[in-house]
C-alpha positions in Angstrom: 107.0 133.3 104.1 108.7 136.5 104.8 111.7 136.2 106.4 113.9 139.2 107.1 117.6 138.0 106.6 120.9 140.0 106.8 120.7 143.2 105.3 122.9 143.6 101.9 122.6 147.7 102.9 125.7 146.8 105.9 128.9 148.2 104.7 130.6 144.9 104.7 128.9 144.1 101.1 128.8 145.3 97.7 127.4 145.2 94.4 128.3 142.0 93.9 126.3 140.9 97.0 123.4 142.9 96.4 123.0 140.6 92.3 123.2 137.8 94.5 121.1 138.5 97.2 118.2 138.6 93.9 119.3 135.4 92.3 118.9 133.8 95.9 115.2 135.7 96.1 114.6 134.3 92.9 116.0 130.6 92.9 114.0 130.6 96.7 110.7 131.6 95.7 111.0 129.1 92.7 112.0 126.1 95.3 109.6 127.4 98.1 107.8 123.8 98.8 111.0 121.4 98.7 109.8 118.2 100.5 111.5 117.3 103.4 112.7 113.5 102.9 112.9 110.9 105.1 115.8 109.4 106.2 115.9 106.8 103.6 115.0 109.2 101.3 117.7 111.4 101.7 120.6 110.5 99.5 118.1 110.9 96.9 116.6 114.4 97.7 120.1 115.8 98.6 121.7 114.5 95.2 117.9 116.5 93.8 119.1 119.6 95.2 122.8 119.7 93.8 120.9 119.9 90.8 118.6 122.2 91.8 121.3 124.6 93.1 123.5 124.1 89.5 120.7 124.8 87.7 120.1 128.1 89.0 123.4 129.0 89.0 124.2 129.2 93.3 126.8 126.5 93.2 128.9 128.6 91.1 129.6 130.3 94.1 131.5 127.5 95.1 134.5 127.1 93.4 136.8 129.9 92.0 135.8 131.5 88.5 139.1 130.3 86.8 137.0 126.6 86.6 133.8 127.8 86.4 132.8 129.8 89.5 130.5 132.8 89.3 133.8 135.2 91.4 137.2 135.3 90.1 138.4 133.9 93.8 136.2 132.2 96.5 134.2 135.2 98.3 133.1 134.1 102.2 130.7 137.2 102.3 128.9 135.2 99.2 128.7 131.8 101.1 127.4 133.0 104.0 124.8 134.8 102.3 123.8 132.0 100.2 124.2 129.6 103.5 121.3 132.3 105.9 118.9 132.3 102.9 119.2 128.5 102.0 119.3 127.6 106.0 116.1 129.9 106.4 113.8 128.1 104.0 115.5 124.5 104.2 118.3 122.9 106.3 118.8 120.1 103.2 119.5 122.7 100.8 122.0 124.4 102.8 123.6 121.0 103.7 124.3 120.6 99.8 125.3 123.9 99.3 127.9 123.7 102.2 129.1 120.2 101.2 130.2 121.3 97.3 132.0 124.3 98.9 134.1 122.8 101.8 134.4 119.2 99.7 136.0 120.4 97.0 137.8 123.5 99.0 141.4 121.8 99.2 141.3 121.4 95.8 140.8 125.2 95.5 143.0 126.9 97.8 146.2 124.2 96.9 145.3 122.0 93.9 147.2 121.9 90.4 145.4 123.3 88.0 145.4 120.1 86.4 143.4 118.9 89.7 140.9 121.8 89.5 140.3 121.7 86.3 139.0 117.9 86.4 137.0 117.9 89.6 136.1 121.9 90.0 133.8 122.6 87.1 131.6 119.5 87.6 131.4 120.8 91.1 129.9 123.9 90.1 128.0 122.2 87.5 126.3 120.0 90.0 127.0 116.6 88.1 130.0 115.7 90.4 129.5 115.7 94.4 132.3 116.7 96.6 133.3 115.5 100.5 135.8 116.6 103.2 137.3 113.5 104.5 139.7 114.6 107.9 138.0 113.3 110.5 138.6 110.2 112.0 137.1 107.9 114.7 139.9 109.1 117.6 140.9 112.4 115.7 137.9 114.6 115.7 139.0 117.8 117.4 142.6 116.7 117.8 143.6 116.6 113.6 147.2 115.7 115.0 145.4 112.5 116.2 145.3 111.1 112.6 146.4 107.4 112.1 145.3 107.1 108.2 148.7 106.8 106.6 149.6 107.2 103.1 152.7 105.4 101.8 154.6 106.4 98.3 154.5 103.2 95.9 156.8 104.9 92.8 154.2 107.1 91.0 151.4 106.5 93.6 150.1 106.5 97.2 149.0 103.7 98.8 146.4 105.1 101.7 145.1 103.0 104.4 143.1 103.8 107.5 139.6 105.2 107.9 137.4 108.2 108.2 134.3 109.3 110.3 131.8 111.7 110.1 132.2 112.3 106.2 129.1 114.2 105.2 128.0 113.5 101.5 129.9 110.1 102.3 128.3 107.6 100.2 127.2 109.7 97.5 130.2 111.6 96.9 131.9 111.8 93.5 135.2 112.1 95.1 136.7 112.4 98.5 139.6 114.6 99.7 141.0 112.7 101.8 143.9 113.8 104.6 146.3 111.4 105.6 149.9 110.8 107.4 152.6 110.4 104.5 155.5 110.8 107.5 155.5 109.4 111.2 155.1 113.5 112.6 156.9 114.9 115.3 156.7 114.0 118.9 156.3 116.9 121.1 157.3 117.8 124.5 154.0 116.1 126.3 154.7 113.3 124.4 151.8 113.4 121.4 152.4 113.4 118.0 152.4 117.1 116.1 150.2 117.9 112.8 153.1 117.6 110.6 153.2 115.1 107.6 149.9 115.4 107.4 149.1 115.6 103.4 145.9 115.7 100.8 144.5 114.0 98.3 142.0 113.6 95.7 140.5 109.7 95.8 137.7 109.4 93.2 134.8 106.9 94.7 135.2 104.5 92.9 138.8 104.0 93.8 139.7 99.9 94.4 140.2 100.0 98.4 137.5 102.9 99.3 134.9 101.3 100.3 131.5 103.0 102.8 132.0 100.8 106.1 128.9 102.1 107.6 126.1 104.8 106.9 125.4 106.8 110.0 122.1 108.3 110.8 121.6 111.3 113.0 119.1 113.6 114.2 118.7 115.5 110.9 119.0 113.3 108.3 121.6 113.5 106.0 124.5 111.9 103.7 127.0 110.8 106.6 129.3 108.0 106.7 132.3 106.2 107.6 135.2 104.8 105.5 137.7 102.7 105.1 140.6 102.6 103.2 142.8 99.3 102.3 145.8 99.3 100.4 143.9 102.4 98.0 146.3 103.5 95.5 146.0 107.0 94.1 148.6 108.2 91.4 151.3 111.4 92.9 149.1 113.5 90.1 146.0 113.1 93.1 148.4 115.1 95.7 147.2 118.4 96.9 149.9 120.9 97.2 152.9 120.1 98.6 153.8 116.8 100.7 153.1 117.3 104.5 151.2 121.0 103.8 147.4 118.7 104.7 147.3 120.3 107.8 147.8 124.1 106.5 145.1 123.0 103.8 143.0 122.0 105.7 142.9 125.0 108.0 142.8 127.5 105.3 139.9 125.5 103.7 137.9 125.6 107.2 139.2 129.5 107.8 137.0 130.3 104.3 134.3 128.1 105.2 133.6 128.1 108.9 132.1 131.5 108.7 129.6 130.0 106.7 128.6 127.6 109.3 128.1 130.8 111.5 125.6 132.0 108.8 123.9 128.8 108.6 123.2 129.2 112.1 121.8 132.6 111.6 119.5 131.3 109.3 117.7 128.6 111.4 117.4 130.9 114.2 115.7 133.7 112.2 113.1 131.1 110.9 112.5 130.2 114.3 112.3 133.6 114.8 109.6 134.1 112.3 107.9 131.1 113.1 107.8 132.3 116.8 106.3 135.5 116.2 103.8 134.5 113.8 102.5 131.9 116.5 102.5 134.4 119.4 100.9 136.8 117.9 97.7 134.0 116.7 97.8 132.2 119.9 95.0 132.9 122.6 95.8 132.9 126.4 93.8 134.3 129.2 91.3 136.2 127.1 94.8 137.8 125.1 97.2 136.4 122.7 100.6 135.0 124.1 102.4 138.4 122.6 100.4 140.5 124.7 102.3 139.0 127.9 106.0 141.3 128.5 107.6 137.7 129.1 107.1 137.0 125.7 108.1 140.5 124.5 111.0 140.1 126.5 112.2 136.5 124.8 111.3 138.2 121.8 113.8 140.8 121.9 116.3 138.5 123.6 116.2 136.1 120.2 116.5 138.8 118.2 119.7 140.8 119.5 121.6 137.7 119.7 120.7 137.1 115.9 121.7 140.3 115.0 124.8 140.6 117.6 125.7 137.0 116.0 124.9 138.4 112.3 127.5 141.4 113.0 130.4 138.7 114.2 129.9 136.5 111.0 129.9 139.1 108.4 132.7 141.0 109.9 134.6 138.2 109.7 134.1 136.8 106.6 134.9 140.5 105.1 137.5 140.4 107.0 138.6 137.0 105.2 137.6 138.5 101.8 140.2 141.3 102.1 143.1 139.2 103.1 142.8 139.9 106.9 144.1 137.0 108.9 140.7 135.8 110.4 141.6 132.6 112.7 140.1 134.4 116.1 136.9 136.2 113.9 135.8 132.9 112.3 136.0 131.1 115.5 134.4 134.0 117.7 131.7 134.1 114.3 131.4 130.3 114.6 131.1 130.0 118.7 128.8 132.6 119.3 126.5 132.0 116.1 125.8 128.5 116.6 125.3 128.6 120.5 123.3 131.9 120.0 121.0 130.1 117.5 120.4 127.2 120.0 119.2 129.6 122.5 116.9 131.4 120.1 115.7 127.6 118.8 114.8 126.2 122.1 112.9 129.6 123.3 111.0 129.8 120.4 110.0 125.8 120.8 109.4 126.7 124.6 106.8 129.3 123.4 105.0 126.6 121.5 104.5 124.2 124.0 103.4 120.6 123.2 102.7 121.2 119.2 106.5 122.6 119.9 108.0 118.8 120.2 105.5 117.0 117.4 107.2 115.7 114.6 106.4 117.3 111.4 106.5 121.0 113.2 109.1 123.3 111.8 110.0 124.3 115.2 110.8 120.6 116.0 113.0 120.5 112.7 115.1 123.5 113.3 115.7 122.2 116.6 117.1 118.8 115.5 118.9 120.7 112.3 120.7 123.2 114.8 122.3 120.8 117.2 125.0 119.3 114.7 126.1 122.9 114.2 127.6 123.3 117.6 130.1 120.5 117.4 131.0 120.0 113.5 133.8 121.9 111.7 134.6 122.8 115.5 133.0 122.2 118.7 132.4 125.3 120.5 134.9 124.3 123.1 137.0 123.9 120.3 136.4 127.8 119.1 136.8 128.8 122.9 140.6 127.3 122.9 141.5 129.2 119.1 140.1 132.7 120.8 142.4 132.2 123.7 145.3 130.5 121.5 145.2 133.7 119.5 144.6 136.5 122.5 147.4 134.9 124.1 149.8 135.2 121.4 
């Protein structure tokens, strides 16, 4: 397979890129025939590919080089490169990828170092498995929603509550986990604000964490919800200071939710490829279905909004990388990628008709893998309301 990806020759990259767009050529020509599981077989193949990923050195990408990353500081131009290729060949890997960066992210934009260095290097390593716990069943889009609570016992916390939509949950190593530690302040329409919202480290195996329910979606992977009861974490498991967990968490999703935009760009440039290498071998009316100028015209349809979406992403997470403030460019990045790639998705399954929908077709993969991205770490609508929030201010 020879998918054309991103080029590293745009000026928004470096050296540093360039080494890792070869490791990635490398560690994906090595891994080109990773099976796709089944859904019961997932917590087993993604836990196979956080291995897979340490051993040839990609998740070191994922934490910050003081505690054992492969940069001295978390680059966003280096996750979304490493989230296109890894989305490209296989929506799994990327999902693992993703998953060690954003679950252990709190941890590396506000931890102690004491906190980084006991969960950070194992993350990079592969052996320990990281998850992003703030969602919860009525606080999805609206964090300030939140009604998991964490009370201080003397030298601990005592969380209760629960959490939805945890990716990795069940197989995680450790959660980080954002909860009320104060009521929060009421506002002017009467709901409650974001503040005294904090974070925290909760290790599995904590006595009161327990996986309520596994939940199974399209694309199969690690998801879960959670519930915590009377689940005492020591004041050492705080991350950063008491009632910053809503900051935290929005730097942590500012680094990381270009990446998603990437991963985006990744599936639709396979369906891309996978598009054009059928219409070009498919016979119709004594021609081949590339011969036709509506085809043409799809063709170059897909591709400008890869490459239009490609432009937003990368821009933004330079812009990210040099210390910009980058709200409105991850959102635009994150909104147009994602609903650009479901465009490309369903025209290139339109183009293969019935074989389009069997199961077992790449096509029909990419097109359950893509739909998540439009609503997770953001809905679009959500993206829509930060662009304006920002223009208007």
């Amino acid at each position: 397979m020879d998918v054309q990806t991103t080029s590293i020759d745009l000026p928004f990259f470096d050296v540093t890129h360039r080494e890792l767009q070869v490791l990635l050529r490398d560690w994906l020509q090595a891994h080109a025939h990773l099976p796709h599981p089944l859904a019961a077989e997932v917590d087993a193949a993604c836990r196979e590919r956080v291995r897979l990923l340490a051993r040839g050195g990609l998740l070191r990408y994922s934490v910050p080089g003081s505690h054992g990353g492969a940069l001295p500081q978390l680059d966003s131009r280096a996750l979304c490169l490493i989230r296109e290729n890894l989305a490209c060949a296989d929506g799994l890997t990327d999902f693992a990828f993703a998953m060690q960066g954003l679950g252990s992210g709190a941890i590396s934009v506000a931890g102690s170092d004491e906190l980084r260095q006991r969960f950070l290097p194992g993350v990079a390593q592969g052996t320990s498995i990281a998850a992003f716990a703030l969602s919860e069943p009525d606080a999805g889009s609206d964090v300030a929603a939140m009604t998991t609570f964490a009370r201080r016992d003397g030298e601990h916390f005592v969380i209760d509550g629960q959490k939805t939509w945890i990716s990795n949950g069940g197989i995680a190593d450790f959660y980080c986990v954002f909860a009320r530690t104060e009521a929060g302040v009421v506002r002017g329409d009467g709901t409650v604000g974001a503040q005294g919202i904090s974070a925290f480290v909760v290790p599995a195996d904590t006595a009161g964490l327990r996986v309520a329910e596994r939940i199974e979606v399209i694309a199969p992977h690690p998801l879960a919800r959670l519930t915590f009861e009377r689940c005492r974490v020591p004041h050492s498991h705080l991350i950063g200071d008491m009632g910053a967990g809503f900051k935290i968490a929005m730097r942590t999703l500012d680094i990381f939710r270009s990446s998603v935009a990437a991963a985006a760009i990744g599936f639709a440039r396979r369906a891309l490829y996978e598009a054009r290498t059928h219409v070009k071998a498919r016979p119709m009316f004594g021609k081949t279905l590339a011969d036709f100028q509506l085809t043409q015209a799809a063709l170059a349809d897909m591709l400008t909004r890869i490459e239009s979406a490609s432009l937003l992403t990368y821009r933004a997470a330079w812009l990210r990388d040099r210390g910009q403030p980058v709200t409105q460019a991850a959102a635009m990045a994150k909104w147009q990628a994602t609903e650009n790639a479901q465009w490309v998705i369903d025209r290139a399954l339109q183009m293969f008709g019935g074989r389009g929908v069997r199961q077992g077709e790449t096509i029909e993969r990419l097109y359950r893998e893509i739909r998540a991205l439009r609503i997770y770490e953001g809905a679009s609508e959500v993206q829509q309301m930060i662009i304006a929030r920002e223009l208007l201010s």
